[in-house]
N, C-alpha and C positions, 0 to 999 in steps of 0.2 A: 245584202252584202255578204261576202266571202269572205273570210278571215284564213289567215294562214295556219297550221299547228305549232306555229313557233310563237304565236300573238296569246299571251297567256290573258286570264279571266280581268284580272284589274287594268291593264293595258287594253283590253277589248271593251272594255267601259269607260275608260276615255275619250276611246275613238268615237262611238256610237253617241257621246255627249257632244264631242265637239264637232259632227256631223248636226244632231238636232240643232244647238247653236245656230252653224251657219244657217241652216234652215230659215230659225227665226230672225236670225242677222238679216237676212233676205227679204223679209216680209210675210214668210212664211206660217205654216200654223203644225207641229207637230201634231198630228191626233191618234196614232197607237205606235206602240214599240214592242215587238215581239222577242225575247227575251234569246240572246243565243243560244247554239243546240248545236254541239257536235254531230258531224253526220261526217261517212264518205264519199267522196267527190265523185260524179261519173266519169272524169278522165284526170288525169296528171293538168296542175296547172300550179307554172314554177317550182315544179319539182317538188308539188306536195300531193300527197292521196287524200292524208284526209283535214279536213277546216270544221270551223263553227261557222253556221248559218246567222244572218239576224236580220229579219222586217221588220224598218221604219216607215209608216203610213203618214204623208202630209200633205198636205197642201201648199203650195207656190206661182206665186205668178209665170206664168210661162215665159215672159220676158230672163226671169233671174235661174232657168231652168240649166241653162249652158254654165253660169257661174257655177253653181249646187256641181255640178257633174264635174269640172276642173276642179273644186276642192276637195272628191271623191278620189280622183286619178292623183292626185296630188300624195294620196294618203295611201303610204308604202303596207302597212299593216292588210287593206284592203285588198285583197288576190282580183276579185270579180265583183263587177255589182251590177244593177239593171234598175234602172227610171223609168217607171211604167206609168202613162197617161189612166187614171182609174174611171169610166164611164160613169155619168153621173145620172 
């Protein structure tokens, strides 16, 4: 997930909670969360340069996979994010 520079530290950990949540709301299993990190962005996105980074590692039925992802796009603080199938 891509956070904006306007999404400050305690609003960025709400988001990132109520992201696990739905997670587990879903059926899901959170099993790591890697702590945001300021970095710069490789291109302008919504007229920001530079965001905080943050990986959520989980597990989810692939059924409830389309919901997780409209409750992501839903979430205005969120600039970018990507749901990656992890090989098992």
């Amino acid at each position: 997930m891509a956070f904006g520079r306007g999404a400050f530290s305690p609003r960025i950990g709400a988001v990132s909670d109520r992201i696990q949540q739905a997670i587990t709301t879903l059926g899901g299993k959170v099993d790591k969360v890697v702590p945001h990190a300021k970095r710069r962005l490789a291109y302008e996105v919504a007229h920001h340069r530079d965001g905080q980074y943050g990986v959520v590692e989980f597990s989810l039925p692939p059924t409830q996979a389309r919901e997780l992802e409209r409750t992501i796009r839903l979430t205005e603080d969120i600039l970018r994010h990507l749901v990656v199938r992890r090989d098992e």
